[in-house]
KEVEX-596558 format. One record per atom (N, C-alpha, C): residue in three letters; x, y negated, z. Coordinates in steps of 0.1 Angstrom, whole numbers, plus 5000, padded with zeros to 4 digits. Example, Ala and Ser with C-alpha at 12.3 -4.5 7.8 and 13.67 -1.06 7.14 Angstrom:
# KEVEX-596558
ALA513250575078 ALA512350455078 ALA513250335078 SER512850225071 SER513750115071 SER512950005079 
END
This chain:
# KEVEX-596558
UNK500850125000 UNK500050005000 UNK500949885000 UNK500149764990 UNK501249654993 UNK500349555005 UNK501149495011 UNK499849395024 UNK500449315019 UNK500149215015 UNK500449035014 UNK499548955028 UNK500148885027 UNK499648745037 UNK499048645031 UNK498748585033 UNK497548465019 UNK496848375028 UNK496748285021 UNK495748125029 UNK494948115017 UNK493948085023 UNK492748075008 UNK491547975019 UNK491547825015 UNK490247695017 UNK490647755031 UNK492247705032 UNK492547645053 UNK492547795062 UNK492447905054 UNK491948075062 UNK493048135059 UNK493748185070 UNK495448285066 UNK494448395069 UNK495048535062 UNK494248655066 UNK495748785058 UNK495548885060 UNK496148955053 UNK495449065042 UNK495849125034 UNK494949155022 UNK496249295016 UNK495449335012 UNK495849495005 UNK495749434991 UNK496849424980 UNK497449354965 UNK496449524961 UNK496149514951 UNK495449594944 UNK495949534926 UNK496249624918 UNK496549564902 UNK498149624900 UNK498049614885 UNK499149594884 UNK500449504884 UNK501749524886 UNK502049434888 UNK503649414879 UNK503249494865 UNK503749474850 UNK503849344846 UNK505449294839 UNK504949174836 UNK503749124824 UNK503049004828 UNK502048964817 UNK500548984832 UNK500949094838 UNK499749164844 UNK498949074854 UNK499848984862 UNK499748924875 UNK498348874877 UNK497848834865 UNK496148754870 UNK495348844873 UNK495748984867 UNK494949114871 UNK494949144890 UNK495749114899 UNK495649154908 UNK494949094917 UNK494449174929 UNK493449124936 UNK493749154951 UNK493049054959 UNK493149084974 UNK491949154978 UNK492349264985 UNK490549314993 UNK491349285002 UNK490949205013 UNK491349145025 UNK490949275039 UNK492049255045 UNK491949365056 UNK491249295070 UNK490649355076 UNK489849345085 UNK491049395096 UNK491249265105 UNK492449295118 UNK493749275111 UNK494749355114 UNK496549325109 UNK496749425109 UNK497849415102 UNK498449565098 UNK499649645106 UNK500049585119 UNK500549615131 UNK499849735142 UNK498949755133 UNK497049865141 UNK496449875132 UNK495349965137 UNK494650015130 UNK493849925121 UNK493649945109 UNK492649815105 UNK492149915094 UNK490649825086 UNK490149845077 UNK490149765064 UNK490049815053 UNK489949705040 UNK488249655042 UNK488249555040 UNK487049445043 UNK485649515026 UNK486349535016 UNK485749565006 UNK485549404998 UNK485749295006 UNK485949134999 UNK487049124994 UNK487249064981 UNK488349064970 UNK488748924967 UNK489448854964 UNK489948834959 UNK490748764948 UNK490648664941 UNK491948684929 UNK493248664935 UNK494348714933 UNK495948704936 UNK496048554935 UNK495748504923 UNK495748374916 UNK495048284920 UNK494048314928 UNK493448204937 UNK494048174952 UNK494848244957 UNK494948194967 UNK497148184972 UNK497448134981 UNK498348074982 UNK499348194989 UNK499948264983 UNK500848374991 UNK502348305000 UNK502048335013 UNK502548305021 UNK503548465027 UNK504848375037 UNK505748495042 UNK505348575044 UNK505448715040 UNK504648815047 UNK504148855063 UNK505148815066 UNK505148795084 UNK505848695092 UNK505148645101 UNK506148565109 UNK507048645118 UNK508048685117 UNK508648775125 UNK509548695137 UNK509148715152 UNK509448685163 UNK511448675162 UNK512048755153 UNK512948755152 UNK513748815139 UNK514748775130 UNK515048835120 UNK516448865124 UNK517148975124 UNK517849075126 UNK518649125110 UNK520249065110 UNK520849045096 UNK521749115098 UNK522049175085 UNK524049275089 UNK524549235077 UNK525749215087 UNK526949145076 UNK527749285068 UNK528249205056 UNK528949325046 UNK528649485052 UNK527949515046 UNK527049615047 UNK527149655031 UNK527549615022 UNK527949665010 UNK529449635004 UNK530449795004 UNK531849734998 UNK532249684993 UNK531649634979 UNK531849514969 UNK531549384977 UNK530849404982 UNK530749244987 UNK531449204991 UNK531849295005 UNK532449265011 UNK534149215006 UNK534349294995 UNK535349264992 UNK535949124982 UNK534449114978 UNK534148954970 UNK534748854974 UNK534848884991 UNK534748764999 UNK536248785002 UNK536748885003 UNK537848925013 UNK537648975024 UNK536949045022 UNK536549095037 UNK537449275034 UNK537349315049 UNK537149465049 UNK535849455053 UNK535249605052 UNK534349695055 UNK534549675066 UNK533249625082 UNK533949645093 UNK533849785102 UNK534449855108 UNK534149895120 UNK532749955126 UNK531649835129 UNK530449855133 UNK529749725125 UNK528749785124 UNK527749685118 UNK528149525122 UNK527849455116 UNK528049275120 UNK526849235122 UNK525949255133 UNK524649165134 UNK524749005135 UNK523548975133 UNK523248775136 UNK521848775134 UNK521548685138 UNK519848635141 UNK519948525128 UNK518548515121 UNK518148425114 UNK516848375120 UNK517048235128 UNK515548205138 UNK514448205125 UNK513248235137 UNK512348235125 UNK511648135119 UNK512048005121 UNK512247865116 UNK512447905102 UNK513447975101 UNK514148005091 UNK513648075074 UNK512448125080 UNK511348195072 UNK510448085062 UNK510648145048 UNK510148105037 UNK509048185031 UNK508248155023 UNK507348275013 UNK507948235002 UNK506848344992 UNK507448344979 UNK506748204971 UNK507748094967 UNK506647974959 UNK507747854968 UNK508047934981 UNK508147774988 UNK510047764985 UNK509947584988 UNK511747544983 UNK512747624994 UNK513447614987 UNK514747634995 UNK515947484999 UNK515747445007 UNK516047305010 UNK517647315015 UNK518047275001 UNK519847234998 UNK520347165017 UNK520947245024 UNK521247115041 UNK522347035038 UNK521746915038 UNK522946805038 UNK524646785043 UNK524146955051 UNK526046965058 UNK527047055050 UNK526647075035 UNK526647245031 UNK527447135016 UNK528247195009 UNK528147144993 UNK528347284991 UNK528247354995 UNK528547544991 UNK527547644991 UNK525847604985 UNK525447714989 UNK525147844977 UNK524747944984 UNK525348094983 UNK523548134984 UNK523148244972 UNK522248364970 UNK522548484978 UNK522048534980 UNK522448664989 UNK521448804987 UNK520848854980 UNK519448904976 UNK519749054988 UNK518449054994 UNK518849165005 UNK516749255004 UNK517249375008 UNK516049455009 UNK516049415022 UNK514449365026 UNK513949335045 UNK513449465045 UNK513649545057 UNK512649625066 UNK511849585072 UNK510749555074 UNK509349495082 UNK509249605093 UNK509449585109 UNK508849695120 UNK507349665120 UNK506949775127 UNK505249845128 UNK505149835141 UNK505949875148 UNK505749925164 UNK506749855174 UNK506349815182 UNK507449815196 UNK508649925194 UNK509849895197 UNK510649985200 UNK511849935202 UNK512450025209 UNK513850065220 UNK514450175219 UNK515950185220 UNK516450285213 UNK515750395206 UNK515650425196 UNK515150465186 UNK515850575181 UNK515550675187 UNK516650775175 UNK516550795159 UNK517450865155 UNK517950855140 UNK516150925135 UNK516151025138 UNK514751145134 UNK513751085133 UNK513350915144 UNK512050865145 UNK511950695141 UNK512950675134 UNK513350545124 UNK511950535120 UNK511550585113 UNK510750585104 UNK509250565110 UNK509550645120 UNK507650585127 UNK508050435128 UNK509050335131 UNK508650215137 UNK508750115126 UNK509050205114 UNK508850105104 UNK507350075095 UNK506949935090 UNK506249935083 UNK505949935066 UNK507249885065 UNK507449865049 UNK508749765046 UNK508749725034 UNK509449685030 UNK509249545021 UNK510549455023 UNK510049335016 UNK511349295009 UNK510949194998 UNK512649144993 UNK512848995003 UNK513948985001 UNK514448865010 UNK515548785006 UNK516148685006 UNK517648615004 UNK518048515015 UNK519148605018 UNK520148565030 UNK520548415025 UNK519848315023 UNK520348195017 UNK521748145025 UNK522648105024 UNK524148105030 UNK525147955024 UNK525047925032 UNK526047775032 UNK527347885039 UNK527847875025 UNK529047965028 UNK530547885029 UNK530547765027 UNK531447665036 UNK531647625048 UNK530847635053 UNK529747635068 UNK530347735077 UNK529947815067 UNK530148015070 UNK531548015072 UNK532347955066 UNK534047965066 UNK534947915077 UNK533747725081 UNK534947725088 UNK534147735104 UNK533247775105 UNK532447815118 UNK532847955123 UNK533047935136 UNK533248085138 UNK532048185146 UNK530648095147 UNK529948165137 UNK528748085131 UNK527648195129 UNK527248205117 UNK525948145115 UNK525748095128 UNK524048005135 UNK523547925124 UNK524347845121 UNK523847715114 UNK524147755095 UNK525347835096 UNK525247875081 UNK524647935072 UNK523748065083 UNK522848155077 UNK521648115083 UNK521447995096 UNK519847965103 UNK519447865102 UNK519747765089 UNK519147645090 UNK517847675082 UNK516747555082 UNK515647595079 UNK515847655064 UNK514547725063 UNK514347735043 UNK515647875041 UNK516447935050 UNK517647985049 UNK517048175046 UNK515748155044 UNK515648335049 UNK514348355039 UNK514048325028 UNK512748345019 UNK512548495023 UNK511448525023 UNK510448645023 UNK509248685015 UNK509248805006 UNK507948834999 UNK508348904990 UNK507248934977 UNK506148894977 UNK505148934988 UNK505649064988 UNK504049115000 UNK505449285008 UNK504549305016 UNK505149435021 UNK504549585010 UNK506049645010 UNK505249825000 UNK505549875015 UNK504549925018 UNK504250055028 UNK504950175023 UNK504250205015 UNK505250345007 UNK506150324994 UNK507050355004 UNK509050364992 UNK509350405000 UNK510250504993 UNK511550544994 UNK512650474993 UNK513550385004 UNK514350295006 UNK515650355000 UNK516150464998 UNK517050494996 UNK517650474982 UNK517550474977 UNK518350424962 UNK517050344956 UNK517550214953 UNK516350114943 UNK517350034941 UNK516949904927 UNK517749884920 UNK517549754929 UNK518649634930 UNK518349504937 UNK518749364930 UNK518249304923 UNK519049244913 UNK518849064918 UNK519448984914 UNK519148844916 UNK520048764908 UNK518848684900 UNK518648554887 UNK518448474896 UNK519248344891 UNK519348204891 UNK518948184873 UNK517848094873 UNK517248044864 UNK517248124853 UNK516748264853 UNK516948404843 UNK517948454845 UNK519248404846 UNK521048464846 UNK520848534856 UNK520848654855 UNK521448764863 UNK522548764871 UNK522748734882 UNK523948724889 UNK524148884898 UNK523548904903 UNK523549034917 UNK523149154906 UNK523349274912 UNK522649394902 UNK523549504917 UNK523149574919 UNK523449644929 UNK522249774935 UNK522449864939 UNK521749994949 UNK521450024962 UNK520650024967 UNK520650074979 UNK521050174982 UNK521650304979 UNK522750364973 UNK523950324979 UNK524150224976 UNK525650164981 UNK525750114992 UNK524850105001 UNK525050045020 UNK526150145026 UNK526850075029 UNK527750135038 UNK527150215050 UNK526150175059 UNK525650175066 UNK523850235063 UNK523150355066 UNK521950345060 UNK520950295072 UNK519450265067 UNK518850195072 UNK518350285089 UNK518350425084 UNK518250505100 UNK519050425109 UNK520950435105 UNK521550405111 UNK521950265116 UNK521450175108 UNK520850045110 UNK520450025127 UNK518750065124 UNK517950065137 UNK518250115145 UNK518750275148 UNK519450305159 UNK520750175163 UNK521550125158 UNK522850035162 UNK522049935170 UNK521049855164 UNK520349745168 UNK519549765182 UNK518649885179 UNK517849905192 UNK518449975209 UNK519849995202 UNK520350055212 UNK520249885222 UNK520449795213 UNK520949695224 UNK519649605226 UNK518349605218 UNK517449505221 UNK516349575214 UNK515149545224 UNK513749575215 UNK513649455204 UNK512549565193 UNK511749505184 UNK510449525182 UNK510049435177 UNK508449415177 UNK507749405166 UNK506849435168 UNK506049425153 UNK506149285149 UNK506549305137 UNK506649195124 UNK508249165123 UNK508949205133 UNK510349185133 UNK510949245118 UNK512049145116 UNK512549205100 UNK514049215103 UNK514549325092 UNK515649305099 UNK516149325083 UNK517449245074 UNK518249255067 UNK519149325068 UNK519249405054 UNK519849535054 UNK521449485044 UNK521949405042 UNK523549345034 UNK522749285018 UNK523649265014 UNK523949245001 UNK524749284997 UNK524449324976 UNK525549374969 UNK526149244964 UNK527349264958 UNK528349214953 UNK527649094943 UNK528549004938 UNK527948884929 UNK527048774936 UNK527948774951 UNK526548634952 UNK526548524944 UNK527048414947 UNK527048304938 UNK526348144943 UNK526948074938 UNK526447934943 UNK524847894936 UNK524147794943 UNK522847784943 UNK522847594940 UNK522047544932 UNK522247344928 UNK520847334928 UNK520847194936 UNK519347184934 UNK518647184921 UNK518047244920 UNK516947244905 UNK517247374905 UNK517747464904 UNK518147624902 UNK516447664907 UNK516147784902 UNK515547854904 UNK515748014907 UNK515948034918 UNK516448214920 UNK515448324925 UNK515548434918 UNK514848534919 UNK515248684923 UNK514748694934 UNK515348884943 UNK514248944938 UNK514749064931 UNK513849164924 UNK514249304931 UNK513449354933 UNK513749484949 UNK512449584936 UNK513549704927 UNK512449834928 UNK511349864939 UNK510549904927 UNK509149964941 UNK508349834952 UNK509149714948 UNK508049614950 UNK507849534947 UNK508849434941 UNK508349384930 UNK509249184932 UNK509149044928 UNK510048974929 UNK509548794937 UNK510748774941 UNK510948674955 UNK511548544947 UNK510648454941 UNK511548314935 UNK510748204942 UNK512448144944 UNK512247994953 UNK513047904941 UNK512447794948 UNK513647714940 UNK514047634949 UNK515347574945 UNK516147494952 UNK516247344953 UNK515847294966 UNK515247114963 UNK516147024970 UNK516646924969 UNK517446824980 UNK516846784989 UNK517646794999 UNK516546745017 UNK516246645015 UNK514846605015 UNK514546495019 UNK514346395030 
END
């Protein structure tokens, strides 16, 4: 199932995407709006809809966003990095949270910003240490996302608050897929059509089981919590007027564009 989030005449609600979602297809798809959240038990309302009529918003407000650094070899080595040791967590506050449609606002402290195209995990459940076997009950789905990154910032800071947490810094969407298979999908991200990123989920150093066990050992998570899973190789710089696009297999694509603070 895909859930989107949506405001339609002043009303946020969430809604089950129904259509295809082929290019050309998009006016075809529809909301039957869900009755309650998708964190519980809920029902589809059987009220629809057009995709096109209403205003898709982040898929969740998540209480906390949960990021890992070089988590893909190439990347890592883009930069100069090694592969580390143990995962590299950091928080992206949830200030920080965009939907699909809204700007990405260039921060006046930054002349260096950076694309980052990352698969989000969406949680379902409360949970604390989580073993490897039961990963998967606490998940709810899956979203595309970009680590937006003032990566000058990133360089000379020792850390990473303000480089990866200023506002506008964490787009989210289109909507969550309930069912995928996370393990190998293609992950790709365009700046204004150009293809910059192209990478596998396949290639995480780290997989996403072993993700959530590292994290929960040391802190609960809560429903709507997201947590970023790296990026592949090819990030690249971002100018205002750009337009960039995270296209995540099995769900489908995340374009913001890039505006000057006003």
């Amino acid at each position: 199932m895909r859930i989107a989030r949506f405001s339609i005449d002043g009303n946020v609600a969430f809604g089950a995407v129904e259509g295809s979602t082929a290019p050309g297809a998009e006016g075809e798809l529809v909301l039957d709006i869900i009755k309650g959240i998708p964190f519980a038990d809920f029902e589809l309302s059987g009220t629809k809809v057009p995709l096109n009529k209403v205003r898709l918003l982040p898929p969740v407000l998540p209480n906390k966003v949960v990021a890992i650094g070089r988590n893909y070899a190439e990347h890592a080595a883009e930069l100069g990095n090694e592969v580390p040791d143990a995962p590299i967590t950091f928080f992206k506050p949830s200030t920080s949270v965009v939907g699909p449609g809204d700007p990405i606002t260039y921060p006046s402290f930054s002349q260096d910003l950076h694309h980052e195209a990352e698969l989000a995990v969406v949680i379902g459940r409360m949970c604390r240490e989580v073993p490897k076997e039961r990963v998967k009950d606490v998940i709810l789905g899956y979203t595309c996302a970009n680590d937006v990154t003032a990566r000058d910032v990133q360089q000379r800071e020792k850390q990473w608050a303000r480089a990866k947490g200023f506002d506008s810094s964490c787009p989210l969407g289109p909507w969550i897929e309930t069912d995928l298979d996370p393990s190998d999908l293609t992950i790709q991200c365009t700046v204004n059509g150009e293809q910059r990123q192209l990478g596998r989920t396949s290639d995480m150093v780290r997989s996403i089981e072993d993700l959530i066990v590292h994290i929960t050992e040391a802190m609960t998570l809560l429903p709507g919590d997201v947590i970023l899973t790296g990026t592949p190789a090819g990030v690249g710089p971002l100018n205002v007027g750009d337009e960039v696009a995270v296209t995540i297999e099995g769900i489908g694509t995340l374009t913001n564009k890039v505006i000057k603070r006003g």
